[in-house]
Backbone as CSV, one residue per row, in Angstrom:
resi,resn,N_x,N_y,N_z,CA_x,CA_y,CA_z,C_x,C_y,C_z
1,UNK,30.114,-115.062,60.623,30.987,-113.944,60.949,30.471,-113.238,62.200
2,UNK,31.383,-112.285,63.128,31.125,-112.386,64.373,30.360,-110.729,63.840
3,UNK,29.352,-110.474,64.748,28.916,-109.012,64.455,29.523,-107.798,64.998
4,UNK,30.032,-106.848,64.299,30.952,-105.863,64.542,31.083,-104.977,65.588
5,UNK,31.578,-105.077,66.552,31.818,-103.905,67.752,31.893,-103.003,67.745
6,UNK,31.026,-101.979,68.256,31.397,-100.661,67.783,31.221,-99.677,69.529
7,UNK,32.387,-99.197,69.188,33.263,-98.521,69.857,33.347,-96.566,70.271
8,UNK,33.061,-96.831,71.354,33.272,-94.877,71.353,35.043,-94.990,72.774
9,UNK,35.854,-93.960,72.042,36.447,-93.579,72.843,36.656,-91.836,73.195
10,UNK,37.055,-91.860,74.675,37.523,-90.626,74.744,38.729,-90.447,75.248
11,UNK,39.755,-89.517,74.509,40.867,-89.326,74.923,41.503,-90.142,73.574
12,UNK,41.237,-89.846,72.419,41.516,-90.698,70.974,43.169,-90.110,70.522
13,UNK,43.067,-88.907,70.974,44.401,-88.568,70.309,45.780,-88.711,71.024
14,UNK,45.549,-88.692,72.479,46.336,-89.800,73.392,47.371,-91.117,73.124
15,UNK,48.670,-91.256,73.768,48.956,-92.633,73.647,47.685,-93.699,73.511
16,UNK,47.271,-94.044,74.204,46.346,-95.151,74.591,45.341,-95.054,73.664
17,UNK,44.842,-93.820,73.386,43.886,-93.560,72.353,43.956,-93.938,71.092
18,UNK,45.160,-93.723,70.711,46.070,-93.776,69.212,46.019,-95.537,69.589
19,UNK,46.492,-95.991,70.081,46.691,-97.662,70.298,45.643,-98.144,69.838
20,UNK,44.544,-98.200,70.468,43.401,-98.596,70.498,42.734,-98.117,68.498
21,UNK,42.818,-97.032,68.300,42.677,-96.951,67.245,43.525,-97.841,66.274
22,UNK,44.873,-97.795,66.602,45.667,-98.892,65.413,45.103,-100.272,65.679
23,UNK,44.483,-100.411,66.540,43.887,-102.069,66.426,42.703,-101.423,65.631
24,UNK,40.990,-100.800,65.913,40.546,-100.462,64.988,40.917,-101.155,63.592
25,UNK,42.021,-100.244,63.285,42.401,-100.439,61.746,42.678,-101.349,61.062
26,UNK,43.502,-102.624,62.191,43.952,-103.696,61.938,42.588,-104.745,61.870
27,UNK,41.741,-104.427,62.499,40.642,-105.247,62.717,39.315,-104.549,61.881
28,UNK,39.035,-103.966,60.823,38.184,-103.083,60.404,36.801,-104.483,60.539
29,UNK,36.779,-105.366,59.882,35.430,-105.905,60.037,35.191,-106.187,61.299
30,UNK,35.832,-105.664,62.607,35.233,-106.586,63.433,35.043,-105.257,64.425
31,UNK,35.341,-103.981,64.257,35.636,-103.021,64.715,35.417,-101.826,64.452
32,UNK,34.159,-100.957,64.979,33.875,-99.993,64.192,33.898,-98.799,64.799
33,UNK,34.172,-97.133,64.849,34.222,-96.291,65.640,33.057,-95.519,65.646
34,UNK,32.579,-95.464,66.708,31.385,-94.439,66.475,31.278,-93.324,66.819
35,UNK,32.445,-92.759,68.023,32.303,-91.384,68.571,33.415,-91.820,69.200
36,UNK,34.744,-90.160,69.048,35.744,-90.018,69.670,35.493,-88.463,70.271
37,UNK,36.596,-88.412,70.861,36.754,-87.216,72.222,38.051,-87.285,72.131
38,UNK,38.567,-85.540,72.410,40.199,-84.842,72.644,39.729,-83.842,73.154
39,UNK,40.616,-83.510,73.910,41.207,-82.110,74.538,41.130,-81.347,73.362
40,UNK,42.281,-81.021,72.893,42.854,-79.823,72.217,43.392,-79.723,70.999
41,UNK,43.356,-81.114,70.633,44.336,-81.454,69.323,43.494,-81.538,67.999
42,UNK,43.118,-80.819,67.526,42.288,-80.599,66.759,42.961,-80.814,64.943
43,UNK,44.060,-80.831,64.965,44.691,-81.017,63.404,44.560,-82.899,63.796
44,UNK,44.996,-83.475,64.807,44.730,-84.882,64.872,43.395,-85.535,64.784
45,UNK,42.401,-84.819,65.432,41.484,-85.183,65.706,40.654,-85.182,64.191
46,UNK,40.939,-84.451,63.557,40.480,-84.515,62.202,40.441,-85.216,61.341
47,UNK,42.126,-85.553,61.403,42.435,-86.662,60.920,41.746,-88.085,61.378
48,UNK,41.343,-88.378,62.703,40.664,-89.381,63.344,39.483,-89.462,62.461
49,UNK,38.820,-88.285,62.071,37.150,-88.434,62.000,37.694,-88.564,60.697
50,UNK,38.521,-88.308,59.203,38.366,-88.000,58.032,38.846,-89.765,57.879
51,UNK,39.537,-90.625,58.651,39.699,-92.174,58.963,39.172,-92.889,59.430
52,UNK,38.524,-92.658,60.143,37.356,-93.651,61.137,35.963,-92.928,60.515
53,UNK,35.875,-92.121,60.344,33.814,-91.882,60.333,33.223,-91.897,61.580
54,UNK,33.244,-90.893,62.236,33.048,-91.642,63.529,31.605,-90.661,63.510
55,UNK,30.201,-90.799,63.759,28.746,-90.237,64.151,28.888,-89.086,64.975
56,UNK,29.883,-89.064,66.278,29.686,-88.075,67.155,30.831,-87.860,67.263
57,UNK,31.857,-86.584,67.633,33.123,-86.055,68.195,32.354,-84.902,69.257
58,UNK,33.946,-84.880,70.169,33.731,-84.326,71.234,35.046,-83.392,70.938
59,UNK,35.208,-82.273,71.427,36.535,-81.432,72.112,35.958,-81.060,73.250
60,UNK,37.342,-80.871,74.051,36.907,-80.271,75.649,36.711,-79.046,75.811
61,UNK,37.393,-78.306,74.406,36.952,-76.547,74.860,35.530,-76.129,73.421
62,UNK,35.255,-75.258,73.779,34.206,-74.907,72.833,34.733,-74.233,71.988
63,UNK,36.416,-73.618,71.973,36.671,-72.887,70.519,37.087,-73.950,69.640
64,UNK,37.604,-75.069,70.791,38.195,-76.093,69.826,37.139,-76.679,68.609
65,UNK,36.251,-77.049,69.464,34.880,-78.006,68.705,34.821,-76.772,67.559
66,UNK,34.577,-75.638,67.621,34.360,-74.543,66.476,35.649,-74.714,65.569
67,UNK,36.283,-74.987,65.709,37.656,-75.149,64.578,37.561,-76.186,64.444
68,UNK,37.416,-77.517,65.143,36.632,-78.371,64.643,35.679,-78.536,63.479
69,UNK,34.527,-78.288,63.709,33.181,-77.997,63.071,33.478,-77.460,61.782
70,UNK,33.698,-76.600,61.653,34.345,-75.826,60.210,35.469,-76.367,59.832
71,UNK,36.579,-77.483,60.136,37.075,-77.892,59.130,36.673,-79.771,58.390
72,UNK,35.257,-79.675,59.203,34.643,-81.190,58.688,33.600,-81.001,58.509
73,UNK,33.267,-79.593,57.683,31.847,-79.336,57.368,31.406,-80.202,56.541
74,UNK,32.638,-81.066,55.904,32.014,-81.621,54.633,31.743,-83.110,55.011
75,UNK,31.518,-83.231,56.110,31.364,-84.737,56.406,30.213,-84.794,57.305
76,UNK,29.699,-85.898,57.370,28.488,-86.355,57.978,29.118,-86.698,59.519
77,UNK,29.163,-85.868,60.677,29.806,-85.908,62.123,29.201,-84.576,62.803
78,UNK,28.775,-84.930,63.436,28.417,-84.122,65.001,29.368,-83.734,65.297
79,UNK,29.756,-82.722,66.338,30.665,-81.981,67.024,30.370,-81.462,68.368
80,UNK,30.477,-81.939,69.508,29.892,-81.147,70.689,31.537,-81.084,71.276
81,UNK,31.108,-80.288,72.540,32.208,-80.269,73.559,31.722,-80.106,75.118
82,UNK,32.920,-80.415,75.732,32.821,-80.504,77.451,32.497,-81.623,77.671
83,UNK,32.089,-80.964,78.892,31.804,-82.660,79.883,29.894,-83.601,79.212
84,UNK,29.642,-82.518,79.085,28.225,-82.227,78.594,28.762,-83.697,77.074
85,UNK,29.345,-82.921,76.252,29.715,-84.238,75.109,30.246,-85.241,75.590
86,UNK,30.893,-85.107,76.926,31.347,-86.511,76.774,30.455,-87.743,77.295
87,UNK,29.659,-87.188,77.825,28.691,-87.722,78.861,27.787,-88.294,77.710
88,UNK,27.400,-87.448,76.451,26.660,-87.863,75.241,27.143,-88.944,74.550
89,UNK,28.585,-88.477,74.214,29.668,-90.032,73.905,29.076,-91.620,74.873
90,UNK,29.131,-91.271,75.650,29.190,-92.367,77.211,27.984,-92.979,77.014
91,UNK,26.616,-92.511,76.414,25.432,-93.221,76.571,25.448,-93.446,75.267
92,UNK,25.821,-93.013,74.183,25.151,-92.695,72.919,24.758,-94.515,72.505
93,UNK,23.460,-94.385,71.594,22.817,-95.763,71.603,23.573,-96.425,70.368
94,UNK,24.351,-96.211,69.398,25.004,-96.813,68.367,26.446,-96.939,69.454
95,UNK,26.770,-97.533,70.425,28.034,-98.204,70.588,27.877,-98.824,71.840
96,UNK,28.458,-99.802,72.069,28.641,-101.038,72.514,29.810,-101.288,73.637
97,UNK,30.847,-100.595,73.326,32.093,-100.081,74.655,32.210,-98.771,74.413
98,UNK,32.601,-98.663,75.178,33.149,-97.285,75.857,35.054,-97.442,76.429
99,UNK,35.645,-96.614,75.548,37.237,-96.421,76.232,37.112,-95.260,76.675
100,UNK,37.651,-95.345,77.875,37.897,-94.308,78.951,39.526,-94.178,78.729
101,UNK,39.695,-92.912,78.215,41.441,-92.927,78.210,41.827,-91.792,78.228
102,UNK,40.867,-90.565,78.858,41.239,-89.317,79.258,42.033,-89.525,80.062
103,UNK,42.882,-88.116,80.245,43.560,-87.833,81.707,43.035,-86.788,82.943
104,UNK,42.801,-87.848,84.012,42.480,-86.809,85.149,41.054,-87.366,85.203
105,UNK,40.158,-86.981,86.140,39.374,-86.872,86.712,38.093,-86.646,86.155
106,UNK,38.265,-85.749,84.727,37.581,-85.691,83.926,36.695,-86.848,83.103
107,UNK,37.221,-88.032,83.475,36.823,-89.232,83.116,35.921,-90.086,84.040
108,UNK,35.300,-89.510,85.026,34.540,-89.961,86.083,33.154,-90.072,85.427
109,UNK,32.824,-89.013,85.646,31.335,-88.473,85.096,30.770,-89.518,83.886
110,UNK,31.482,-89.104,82.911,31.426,-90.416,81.761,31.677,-91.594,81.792
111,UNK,32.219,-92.055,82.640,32.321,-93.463,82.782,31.114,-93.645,83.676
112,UNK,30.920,-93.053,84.770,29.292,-93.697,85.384,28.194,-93.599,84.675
113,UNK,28.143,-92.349,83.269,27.205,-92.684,82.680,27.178,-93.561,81.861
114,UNK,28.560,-94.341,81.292,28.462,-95.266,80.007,28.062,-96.589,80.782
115,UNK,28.296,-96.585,82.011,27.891,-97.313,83.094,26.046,-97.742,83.073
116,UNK,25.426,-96.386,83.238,24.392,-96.314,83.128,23.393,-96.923,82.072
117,UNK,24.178,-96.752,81.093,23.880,-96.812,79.795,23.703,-98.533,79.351
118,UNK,24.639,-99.527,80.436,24.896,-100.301,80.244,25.806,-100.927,79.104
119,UNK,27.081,-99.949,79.007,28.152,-100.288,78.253,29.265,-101.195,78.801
120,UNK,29.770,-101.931,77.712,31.126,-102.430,78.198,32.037,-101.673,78.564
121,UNK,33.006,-101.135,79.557,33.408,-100.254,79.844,34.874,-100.483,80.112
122,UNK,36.173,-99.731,79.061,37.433,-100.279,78.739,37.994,-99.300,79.452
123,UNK,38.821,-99.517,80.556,39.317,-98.043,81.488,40.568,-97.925,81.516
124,UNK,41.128,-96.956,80.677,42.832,-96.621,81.101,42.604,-95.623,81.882
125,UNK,41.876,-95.452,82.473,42.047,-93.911,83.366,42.260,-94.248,84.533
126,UNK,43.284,-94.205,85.099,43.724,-94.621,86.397,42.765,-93.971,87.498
127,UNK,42.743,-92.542,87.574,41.956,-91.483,88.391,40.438,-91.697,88.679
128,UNK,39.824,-92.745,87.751,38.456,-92.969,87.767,38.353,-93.981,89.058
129,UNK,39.263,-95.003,89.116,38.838,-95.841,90.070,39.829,-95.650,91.360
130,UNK,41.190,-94.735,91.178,41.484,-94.377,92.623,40.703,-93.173,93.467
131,UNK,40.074,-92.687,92.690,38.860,-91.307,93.131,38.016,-91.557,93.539
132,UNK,37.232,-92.477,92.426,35.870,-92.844,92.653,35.399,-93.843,92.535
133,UNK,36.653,-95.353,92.657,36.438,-96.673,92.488,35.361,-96.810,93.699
134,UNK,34.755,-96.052,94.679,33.507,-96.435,95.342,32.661,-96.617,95.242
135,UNK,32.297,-95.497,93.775,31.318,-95.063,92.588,30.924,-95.827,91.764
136,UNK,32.512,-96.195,91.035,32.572,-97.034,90.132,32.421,-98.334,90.030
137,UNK,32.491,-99.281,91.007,32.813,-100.732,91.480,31.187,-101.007,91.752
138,UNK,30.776,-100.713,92.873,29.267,-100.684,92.606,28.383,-100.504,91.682
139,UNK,28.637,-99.586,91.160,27.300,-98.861,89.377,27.843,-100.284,88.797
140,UNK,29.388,-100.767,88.757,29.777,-101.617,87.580,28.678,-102.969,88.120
141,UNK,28.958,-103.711,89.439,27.775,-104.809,89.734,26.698,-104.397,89.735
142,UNK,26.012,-103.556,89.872,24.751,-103.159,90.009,23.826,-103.503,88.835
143,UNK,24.838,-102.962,87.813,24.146,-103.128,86.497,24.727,-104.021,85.484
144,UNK,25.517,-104.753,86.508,26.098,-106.004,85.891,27.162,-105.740,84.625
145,UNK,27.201,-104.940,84.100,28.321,-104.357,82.971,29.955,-104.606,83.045
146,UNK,30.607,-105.324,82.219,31.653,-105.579,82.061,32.646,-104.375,82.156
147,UNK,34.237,-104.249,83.318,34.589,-103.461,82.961,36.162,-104.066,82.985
148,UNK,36.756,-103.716,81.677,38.166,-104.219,81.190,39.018,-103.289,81.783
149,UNK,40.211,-103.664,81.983,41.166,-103.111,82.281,42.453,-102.697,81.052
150,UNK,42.532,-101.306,80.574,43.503,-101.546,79.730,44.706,-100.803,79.749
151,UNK,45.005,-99.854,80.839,46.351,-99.692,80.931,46.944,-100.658,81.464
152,UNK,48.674,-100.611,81.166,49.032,-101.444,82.193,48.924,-101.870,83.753
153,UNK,49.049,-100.489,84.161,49.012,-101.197,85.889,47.888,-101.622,86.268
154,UNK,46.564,-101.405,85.637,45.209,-102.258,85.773,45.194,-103.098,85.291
155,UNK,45.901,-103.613,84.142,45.806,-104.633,83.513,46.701,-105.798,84.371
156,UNK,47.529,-105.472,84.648,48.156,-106.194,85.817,47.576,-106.238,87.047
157,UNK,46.987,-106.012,87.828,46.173,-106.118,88.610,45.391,-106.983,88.007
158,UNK,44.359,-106.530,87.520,43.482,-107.424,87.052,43.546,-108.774,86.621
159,UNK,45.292,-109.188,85.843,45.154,-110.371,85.823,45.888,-111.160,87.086
């Protein structure tokens, strides 16, 4: 049996985010979540962690993560926020890819560190590599790290 992938995304409560999770589900032995990230959506995001189990969550604002935090006191999950968490998401040593599926720009930072980190690195974020594909394209050979394409218009490109 193949050994299980385990997975951090950010931007989970997202189209692309939500996708990626319904495979998750469809694939549970082969597919495991270890840390998600949202903006603002905090009744979803709950739902993410009370379904997946995921070690680490992120929100982008700090009241969020606090309404967060207090309504999954009863579960074994971390809670940070900002760029600061996501960047923690991006290296953290229990996962293996990294989905990039924020929106905006905000997805830079963390992707050069999951980079760093030497993660597989799954990018719907368009803004990461028209911004800072100078950044990004290099760190990616440098350190030799795989990086997938999974929105469409990268994914088309790419193939």
């Amino acid at each position: 049996m193949e050994e299980q992938k385990r997975i951090a995304i950010i931007g989970s409560t997202g189209s692309i985010g939500t996708q990626a999770l319904d495979i998750v589900r469809a694939y549970p032995e082969r597919l495991k979540v270890t840390a998600l990230a949202a903006g603002r959506n905090v009744s979803k995001m709950e739902e993410q962690i009370r379904e997946f189990h995921p070690e680490l969550v992120c929100m982008w604002s700090e009241e969020a993560a606090g309404d967060l935090a207090a309504r999954v006191k009863d579960l074994p999950v971390r809670v940070v926020c900002g760029m600061d968490g996501l960047c923690e998401i991006a290296v953290m040593e229990h996962s293996d890819m990294f989905l990039n599926s924020v929106v905006g720009m905000i997805g830079i930072q963390p992707t050069l560190a999951a980079i760093g980190a030497e993660k597989t690195i799954a990018l719907a974020n368009k803004e990461t590599l028209v911004t800072a594909g100078h950044l990004i394209i290099p760190a990616v050979e440098s350190m030799g790290v795989e990086l997938l394409p999974v929105d469409s218009e990268h994914s088309a490109i790419f193939q």
